[in-house]
C-alpha positions in Angstrom: 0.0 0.0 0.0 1.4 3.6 -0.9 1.4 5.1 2.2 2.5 8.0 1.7 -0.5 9.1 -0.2 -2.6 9.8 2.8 -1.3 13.3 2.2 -3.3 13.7 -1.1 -6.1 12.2 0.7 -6.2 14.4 3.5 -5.8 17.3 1.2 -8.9 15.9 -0.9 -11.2 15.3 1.6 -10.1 18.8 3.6 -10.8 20.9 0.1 -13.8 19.1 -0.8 -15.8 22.0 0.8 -14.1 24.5 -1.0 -16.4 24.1 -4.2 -18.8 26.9 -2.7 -16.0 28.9 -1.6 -16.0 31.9 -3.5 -15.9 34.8 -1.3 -12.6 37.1 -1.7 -11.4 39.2 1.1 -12.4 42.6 1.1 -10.6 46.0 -0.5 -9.9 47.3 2.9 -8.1 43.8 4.2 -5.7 44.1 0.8 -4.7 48.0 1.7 -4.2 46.9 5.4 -2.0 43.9 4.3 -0.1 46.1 2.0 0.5 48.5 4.9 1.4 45.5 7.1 3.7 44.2 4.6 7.5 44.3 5.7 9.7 43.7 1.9 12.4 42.3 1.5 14.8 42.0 -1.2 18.2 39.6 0.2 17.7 37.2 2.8 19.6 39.3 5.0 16.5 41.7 5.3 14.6 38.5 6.9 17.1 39.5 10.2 14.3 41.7 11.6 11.7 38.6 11.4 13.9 36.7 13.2 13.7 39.6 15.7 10.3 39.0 16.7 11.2 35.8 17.8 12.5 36.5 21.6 11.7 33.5 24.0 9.9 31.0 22.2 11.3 27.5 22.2 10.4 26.2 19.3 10.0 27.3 15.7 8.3 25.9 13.3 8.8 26.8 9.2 7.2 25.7 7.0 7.0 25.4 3.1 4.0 25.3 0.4 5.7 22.7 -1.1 8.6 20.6 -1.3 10.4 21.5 -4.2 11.1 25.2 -3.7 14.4 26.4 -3.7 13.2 30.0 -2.0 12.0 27.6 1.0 14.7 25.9 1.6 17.0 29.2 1.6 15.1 31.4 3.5 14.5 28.5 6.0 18.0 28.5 6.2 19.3 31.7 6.8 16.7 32.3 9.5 18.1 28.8 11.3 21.9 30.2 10.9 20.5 33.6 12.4 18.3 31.6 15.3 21.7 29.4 15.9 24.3 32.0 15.6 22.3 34.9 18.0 19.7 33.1 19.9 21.9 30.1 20.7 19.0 27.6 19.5 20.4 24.0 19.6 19.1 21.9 16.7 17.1 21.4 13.5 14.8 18.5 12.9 13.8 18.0 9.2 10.7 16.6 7.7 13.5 13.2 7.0 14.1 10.3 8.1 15.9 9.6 11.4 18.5 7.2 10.1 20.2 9.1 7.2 20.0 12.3 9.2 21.6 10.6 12.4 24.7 10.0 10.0 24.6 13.7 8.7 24.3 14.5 12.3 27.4 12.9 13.1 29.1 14.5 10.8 27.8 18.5 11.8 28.4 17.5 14.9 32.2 16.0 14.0 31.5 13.0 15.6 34.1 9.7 15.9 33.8 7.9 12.8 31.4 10.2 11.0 31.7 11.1 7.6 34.9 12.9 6.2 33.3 14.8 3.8 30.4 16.8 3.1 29.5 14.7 -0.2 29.5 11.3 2.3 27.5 12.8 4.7 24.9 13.7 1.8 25.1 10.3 0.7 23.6 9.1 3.6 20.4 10.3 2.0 18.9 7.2 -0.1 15.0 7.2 -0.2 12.5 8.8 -2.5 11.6 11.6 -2.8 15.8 12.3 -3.5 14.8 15.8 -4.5 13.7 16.9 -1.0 16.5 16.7 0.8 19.4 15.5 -1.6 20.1 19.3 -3.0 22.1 21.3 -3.3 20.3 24.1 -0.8 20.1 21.1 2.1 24.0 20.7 1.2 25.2 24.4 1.7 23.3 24.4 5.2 25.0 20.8 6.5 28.4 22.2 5.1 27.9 25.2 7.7 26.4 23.6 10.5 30.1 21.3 10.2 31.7 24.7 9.6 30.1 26.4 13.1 30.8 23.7 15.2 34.1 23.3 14.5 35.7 24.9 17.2 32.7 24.1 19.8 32.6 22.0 22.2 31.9 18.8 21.7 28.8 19.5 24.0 27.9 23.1 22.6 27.6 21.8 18.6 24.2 22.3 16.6 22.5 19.1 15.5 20.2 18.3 12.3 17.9 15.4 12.9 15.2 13.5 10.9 11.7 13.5 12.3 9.7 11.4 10.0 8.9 7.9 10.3 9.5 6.4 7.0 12.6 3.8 6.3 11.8 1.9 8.8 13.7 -1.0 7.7 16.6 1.3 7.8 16.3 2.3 11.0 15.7 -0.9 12.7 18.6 -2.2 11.5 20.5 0.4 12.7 18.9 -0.3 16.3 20.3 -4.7 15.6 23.5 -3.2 14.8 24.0 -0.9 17.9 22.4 -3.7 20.5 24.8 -6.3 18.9 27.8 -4.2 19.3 27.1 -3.9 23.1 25.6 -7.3 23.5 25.3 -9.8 20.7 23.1 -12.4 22.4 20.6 -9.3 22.7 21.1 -8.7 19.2 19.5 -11.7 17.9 16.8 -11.5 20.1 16.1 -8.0 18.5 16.7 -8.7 15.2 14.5 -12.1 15.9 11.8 -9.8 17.6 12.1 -7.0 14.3 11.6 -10.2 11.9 8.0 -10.1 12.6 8.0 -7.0 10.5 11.1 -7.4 8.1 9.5 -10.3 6.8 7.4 -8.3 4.5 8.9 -6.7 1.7 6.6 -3.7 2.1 3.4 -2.4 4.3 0.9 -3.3 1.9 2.0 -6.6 2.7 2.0 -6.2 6.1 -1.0 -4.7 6.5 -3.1 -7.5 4.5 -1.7 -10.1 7.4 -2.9 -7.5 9.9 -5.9 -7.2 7.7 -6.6 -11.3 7.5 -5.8 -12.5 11.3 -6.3 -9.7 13.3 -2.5 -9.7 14.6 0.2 -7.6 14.3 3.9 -6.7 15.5 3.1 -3.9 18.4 4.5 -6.4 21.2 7.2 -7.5 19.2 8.8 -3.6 18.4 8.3 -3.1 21.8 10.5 -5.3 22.9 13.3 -4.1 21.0 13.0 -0.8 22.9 13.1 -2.1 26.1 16.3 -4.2 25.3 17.5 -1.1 23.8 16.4 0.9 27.8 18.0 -2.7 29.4 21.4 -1.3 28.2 21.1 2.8 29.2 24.5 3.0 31.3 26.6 0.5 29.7 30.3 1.0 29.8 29.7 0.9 25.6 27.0 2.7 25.0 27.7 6.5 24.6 25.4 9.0 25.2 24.4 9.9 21.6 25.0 5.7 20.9 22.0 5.5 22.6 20.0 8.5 22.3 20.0 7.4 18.4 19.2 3.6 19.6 16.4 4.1 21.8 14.8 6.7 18.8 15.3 4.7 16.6 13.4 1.9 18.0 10.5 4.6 18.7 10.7 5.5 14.8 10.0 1.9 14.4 7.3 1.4 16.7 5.5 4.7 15.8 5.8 3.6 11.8 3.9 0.5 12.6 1.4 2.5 13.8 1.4 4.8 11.1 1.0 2.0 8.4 -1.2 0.5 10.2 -3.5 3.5 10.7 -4.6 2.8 7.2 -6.5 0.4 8.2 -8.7 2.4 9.6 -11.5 5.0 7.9 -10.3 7.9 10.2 -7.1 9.8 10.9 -5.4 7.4 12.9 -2.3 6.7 10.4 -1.8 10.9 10.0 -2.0 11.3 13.3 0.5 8.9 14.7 3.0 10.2 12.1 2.2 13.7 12.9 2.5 12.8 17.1 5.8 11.2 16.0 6.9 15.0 14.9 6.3 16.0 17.7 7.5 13.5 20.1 11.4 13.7 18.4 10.6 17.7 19.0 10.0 17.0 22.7 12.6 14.2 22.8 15.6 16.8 21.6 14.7 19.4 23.9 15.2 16.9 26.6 18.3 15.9 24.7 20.0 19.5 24.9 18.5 19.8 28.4 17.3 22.8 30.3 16.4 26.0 28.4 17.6 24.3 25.0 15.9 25.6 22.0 15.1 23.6 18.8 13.8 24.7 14.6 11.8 22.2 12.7 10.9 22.2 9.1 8.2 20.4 7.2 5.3 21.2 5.2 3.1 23.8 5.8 0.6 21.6 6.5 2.4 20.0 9.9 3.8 23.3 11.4 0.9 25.3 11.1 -1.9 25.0 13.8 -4.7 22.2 12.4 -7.1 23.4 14.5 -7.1 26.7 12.5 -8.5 24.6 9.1 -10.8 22.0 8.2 -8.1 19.3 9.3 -10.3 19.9 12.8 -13.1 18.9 11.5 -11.5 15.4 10.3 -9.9 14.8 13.9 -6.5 15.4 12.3 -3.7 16.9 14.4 -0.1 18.4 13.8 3.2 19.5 15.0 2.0 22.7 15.3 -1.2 21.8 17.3 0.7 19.8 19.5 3.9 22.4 20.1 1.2 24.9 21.3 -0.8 22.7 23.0 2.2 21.1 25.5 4.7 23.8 25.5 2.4 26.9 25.1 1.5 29.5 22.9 4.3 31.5 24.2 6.9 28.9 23.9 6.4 28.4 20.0 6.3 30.5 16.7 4.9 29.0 13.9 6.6 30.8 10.3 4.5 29.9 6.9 5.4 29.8 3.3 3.8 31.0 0.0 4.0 31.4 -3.5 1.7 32.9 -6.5 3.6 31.1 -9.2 6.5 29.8 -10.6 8.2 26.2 -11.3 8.0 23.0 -8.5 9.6 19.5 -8.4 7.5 16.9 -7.6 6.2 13.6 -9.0 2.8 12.6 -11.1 2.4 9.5 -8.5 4.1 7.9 -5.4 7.6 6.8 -5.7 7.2 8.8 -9.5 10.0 10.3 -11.5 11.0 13.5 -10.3 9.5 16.0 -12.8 10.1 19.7 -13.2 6.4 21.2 -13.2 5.0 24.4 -13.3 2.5 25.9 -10.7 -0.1 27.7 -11.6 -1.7 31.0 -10.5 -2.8 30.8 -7.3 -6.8 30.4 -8.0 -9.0 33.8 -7.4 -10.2 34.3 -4.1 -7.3 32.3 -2.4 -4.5 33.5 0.2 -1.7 33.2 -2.5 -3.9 35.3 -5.0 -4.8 38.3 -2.1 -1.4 38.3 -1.1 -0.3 38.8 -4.7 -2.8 41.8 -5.2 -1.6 43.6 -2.0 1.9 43.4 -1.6 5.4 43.4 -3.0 7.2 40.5 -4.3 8.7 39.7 -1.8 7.5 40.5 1.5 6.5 39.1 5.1 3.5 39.7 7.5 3.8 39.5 11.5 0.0 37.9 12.5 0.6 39.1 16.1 -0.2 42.2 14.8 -4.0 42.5 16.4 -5.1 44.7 13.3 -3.9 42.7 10.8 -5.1 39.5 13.0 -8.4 41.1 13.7 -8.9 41.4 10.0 -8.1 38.0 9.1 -11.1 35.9 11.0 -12.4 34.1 7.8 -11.1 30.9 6.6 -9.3 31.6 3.6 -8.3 28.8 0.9 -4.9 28.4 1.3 -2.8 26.0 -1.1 -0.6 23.1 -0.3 1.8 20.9 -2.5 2.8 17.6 -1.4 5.5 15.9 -3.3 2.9 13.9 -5.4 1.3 17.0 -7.3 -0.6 17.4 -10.5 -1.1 20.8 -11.5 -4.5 20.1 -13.7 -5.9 19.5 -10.4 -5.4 22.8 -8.6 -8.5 23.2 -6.9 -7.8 19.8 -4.8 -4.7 21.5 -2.9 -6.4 24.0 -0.9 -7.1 23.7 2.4 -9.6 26.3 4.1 -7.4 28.5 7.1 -7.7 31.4 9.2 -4.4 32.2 8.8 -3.6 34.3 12.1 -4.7 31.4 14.2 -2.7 28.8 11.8 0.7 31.0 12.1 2.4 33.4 13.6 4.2 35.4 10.8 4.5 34.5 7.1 6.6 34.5 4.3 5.3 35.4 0.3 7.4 35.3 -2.3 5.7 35.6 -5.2 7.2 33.1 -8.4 9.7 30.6 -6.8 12.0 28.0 -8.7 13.2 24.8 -8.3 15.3 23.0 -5.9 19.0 22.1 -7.0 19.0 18.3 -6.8 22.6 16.7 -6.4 24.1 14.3 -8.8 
């Protein structure tokens, strides 16, 4: 089963109200957003959104797709300014755990990491390639391994993965680190992981679930608590098994996530999304006391659920969940937008990458006000109570997943009342591609 295409799902089911919609915001909202409007022409200019970020532990950006190069580069500067000035400790990527924990190592300068930049990208193997194997997630790894350089080993900036996919991967990364401390314990993992490596993929999986009412739960499970049963060994590092005992929550979480589908509700979204969240929480325990951590992902995980029709589905996010356990105060939530320009994505799941244009922003949508009332390139603070005031309606607000057809714009909308989804936002008004890598 193609998993991964509950996002298209979601997004159908969420815009399928939006046929009625036709109701564009009115003249005075476009002059007060254009007064509202801060420009920007170099990334540099972004420094005084970063300002408005003062105690908040966690920020979230976001992207309207995942094929944007602007995303991916202003996402970046305003990490390198959040790490460099505000002393924030790490960034978590919409990726997966076990080819980030290798990049990790190498940021971080770790024994036995990578020795170079191109080995450490390596390290990224899975479809989509495009989203995180370019050249724009290079340049920022390259610096993270440049800034920590002379740290201490204790004060370097990490870059984790936060999805749930490569599962496989990642448990045999947890076999491999149980059987290097014990090796009797690692057969018993990698006996206990079999239950679920024994299918070549979830669709087969899931028909076994499907057919004797079984599955693997109590088996992954286990794997974690040999994982705990070795905390404190005179092998096992700190970060050894920080990335163990994730790991084996990656893999219990996945199940759960593939398993979902089983289900005519939101169960498999949500337990992906709580997984966000969870590594989130888990890193800020990680760094300890008063750390501070950045996450990327899409748009449609960072910004609040409960501000869009996701509500009304009982689907939940990252950014739901950041507010709702550390506090409104404690989290700022950045979107992204375009009106037009070019996108990578892919026709289907697991598709050829595929250079595509995206349309106008459709009439009466955020993307098309925001085109009418400001600059090219511009941001909006939404704790501005004027400009929040203003903005009470649900708005249709587009979203491109990495599966994307552009004949069917009017499915990637998602109705949002955008101050209550975000706290600022970034419009740039025609984007290009990412830079894929070789």
């Amino acid at each position: 089963m193609k998993t991964g295409k509950i996002f298209s799902v979601i997004i159908f089911l969420i815009v399928s109200a939006l046929l009625n919609y036709a109701v564009l915001p009115a003249q005075d909202v476009e002059e007060l957003i254009s007064e509202k409007a801060v420009a920007f022409e170099e990334r540099s200019e972004l420094a005084s959104l970063a300002g408005l970020i003062t105690g908040e532990r966690l920020v979230l950006m976001g992207e309207a797709s995942h094929g944007t190069s602007e995303f991916y580069t202003k996402r970046a500067f305003l990490s390198k300014h959040l790490v460099s000035e505000k002393g924030f400790n790490y960034i978590a990527v919409e990726a997966d755990w076990s080819s980030f924990s290798r990049i990790n190592e190498f940021v971080k300068h770790k024994p036995g990491a990578a020795q170079t930049l191109e080995e450490a990208m390596d390290a990224i193997e899975r479809w989509p390639l495009w989203m995180w194997r370019n050249q724009e997630t290079k340049a920022l790894v390259g610096w993270l391994h440049e800034y920590n350089r002379d740290r201490a080993p204790e004060d370097r900036v990490g870059i984790y993965g936060i999805d749930v996919y490569d599962n496989n991967k990642v448990m045999e990364d947890v076999v491999d680190w149980i059987s290097e401390i014990d090796s009797r314990q690692g057969r018993r993992a990698d006996n206990a992981y079999s239950c679920l490596t024994r299918f070549p993929d979830p669709g087969g999986y899931l028909q076994m679930v499907a057919r004797t009412g079984e599955d693997c739960s109590e088996d992954l499970q286990e794997v974690l608590e040999i994982v705990r049963s070795l905390e404190g060994h005179e092998d096992a590092t700190r970060w050894g098994f920080f990335r163990a005992e994730h790991g084996a929550k990656v893999a219990i979480n996945a199940e759960l996530h593939f398993r979902g589908n089983l289900q005519q509700d939101a169960s498999s979204w949500n337990a992906r999304a709580s997984h966000f969240y969870l590594t989130a929480e888990r890193l800020l325990e990680y760094y300890g006391e008063d750390s501070r951590g950045i996450i990327w992902a899409h748009n449609t995980h960072i910004g609040d659920a409960r501000a869009t029709d996701m509500a009304n589905f009982g689907i939940h996010n990252i950014g739901q969940l950041s507010r709702e356990s550390l506090g409104e105060e404690n989290t700022f939530a950045i979107g992204f937008g375009t009106y037009t320009g070019e996108v990578l994505a892919a026709y289907e799941w697991e598709g050829d990458m595929t250079e595509m244009n995206t349309p106008e922003a459709m009439q009466g949508s955020w993307e098309y006000l925001l085109r009418q009332s400001g600059p090219e390139k511009f941001y909006i603070d939404f704790r501005d109570d004027e400009l929040s005031s203003a903005l009470r309606e649900q708005i249709p607000h587009r979203a491109i997943g990495v599966t994307y057809n552009p004949a069917n714009e009017q499915n990637n909308y998602v109705p949002t009342v955008l101050p209550e989804r975000y706290d600022a936002f970034i419009f740039i008004r025609e984007t290009n591609i990412l830079d894929p890598l070789d």
